[in-house]
C-alpha positions, -999 to +999 in steps of 0.1 A: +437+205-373+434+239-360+442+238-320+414+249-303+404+281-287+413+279-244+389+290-220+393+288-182+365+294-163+370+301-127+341+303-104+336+289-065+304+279-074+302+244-088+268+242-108+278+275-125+313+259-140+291+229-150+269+254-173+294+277-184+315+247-191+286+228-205+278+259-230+316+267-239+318+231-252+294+226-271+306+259-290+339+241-298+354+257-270+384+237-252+374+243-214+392+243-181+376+251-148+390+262-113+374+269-081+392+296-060+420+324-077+448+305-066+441+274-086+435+295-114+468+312-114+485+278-111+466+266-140+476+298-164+510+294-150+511+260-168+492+268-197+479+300-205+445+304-220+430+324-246+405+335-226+394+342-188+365+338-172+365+352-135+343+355-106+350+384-086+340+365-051+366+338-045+379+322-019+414+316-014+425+347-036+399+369-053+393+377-084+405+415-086+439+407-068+441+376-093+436+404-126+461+428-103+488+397-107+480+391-139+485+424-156+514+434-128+527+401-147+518+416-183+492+388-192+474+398-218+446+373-214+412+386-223+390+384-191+356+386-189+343+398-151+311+378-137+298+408-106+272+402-084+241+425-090+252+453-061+291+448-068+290+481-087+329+490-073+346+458-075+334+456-112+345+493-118+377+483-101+380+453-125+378+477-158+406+498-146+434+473-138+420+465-181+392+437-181+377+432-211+340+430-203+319+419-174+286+397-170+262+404-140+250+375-119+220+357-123+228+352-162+220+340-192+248+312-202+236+320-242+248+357-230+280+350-217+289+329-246+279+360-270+303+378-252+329+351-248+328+356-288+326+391-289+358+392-269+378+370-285+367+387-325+381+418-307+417+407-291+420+384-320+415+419-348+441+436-362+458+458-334+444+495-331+481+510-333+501+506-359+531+496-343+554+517-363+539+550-359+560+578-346+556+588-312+532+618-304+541+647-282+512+668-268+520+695-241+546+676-216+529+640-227+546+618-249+534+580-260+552+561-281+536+529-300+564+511-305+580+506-268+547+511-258+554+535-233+543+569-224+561+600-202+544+630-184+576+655-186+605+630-175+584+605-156+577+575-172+536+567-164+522+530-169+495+527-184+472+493-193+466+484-223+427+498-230+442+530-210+472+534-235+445+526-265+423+554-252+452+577-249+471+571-288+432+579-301+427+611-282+462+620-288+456+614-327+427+633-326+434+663-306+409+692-301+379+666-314+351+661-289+338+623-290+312+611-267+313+583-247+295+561-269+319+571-297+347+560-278+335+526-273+332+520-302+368+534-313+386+514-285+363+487-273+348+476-305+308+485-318+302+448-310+309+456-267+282+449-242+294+468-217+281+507-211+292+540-216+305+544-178+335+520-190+348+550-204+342+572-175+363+551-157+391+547-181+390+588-187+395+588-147+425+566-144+445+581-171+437+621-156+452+602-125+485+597-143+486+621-169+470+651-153+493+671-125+458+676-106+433+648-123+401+672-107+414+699-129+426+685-159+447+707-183+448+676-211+415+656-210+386+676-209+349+669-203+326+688-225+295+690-208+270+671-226+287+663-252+318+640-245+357+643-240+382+656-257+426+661-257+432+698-257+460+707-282+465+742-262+500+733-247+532+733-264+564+706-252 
């Protein structure tokens, strides 16, 4: 029998772990639940799921310094953000340390489990990078799929894993413009629920680390209502 697919569902609220919990099961889905960050890192400590659902308000530890530990401790656990209607910067904080998607509170438990599927057909499809492609050298950048690592000159920068994703593509593509939308559905998958200001804030984290000054970028460049694109106009 085919072991079933973990969920953890962590929220401080105890009649929303009830439904989630009550909705996940009767999809088949093997569910845990936890009610503050710290019992959720003890319980993917001792058994890590396939899947995290997170609150962002916890007590005890919240849930963007739980997704900091997490990837700091390279978990790649799929995570799915539930945000409070106003909580516009802790969510966008959320997508850049590389959650996969996030839910807005009040809603619909049919919803979230559309997007608990949506996740896991993503994580579980074949990997966007072949992992024995040769590196790519653009300029003073250099990424390399199999160490998975990437340099700006001599410095070594880390990336997440959405952020090196969104790099290999531009960097396989260079001197192409692709809009936002595009690029979701390169990277993130056509079947993502989340909108085109997920890119936004991915194309701003890696100007951060890539770029000498990230407000004038010399490799990722906004064309004005059109999209992005990596200029090919620099030489190693």
């Amino acid at each position: 029998m085919a072991q079933k697919t973990r969920i953890l569902v962590v929220d401080d609220e105890p009649n929303i772990r009830e439904v989630v919990e009550l909705y996940l099961r009767r999809e088949g889905y093997d569910v845990e639940v936890a009610g503050d960050g710290a019992a959720a890192l003890t319980a993917i400590e001792q058994k890590t799921p396939d899947l995290l659902i997170l609150d962002l308000m916890l007590p005890v530890m919240g849930g963007i310094q739980l997704t900091r530990l997490l990837r700091d401790g390279f978990y790649e656990i799929p995570i799915i953000m539930l945000t409070a209607k106003g909580d516009e910067a802790d969510r966008i904080s959320g997508l850049e340390l590389g959650a996969d998607d996030y839910v807005t509170k009040p809603f619909s438990p049919k919803e979230l489990v559309a997007r608990v599927k949506a996740v896991l057909r993503r994580t579980s499809a074949k990997p966007l990078i072949d992992s024995q492609a040769q590196p790519v050298t653009i300029g003073q950048v250099t990424i390399n799929p199999s160490t998975h690592q990437v340099w700006r000159g001599q410095q070594e920068v880390t990336l997440t894993a959405k952020e090196f994703d969104l790099l290999w593509f531009f960097m396989n593509h260079p001197g192409q413009v692709f809009s936002r939308d595009q690029l979701l559905d390169h990277i993130w998958g056509f079947d993502f629920y989340g909108d085109a200001n997920t890119v936004t804030v991915h194309v701003r984290r890696l100007r951060e680390k890539i770029e000498q000054q990230p407000t004038k970028p010399e490799y990722i460049l906004t064309v004005w209502g059109v999209g992005y694109k990596f200029t090919m106009d620099h030489q190693p």
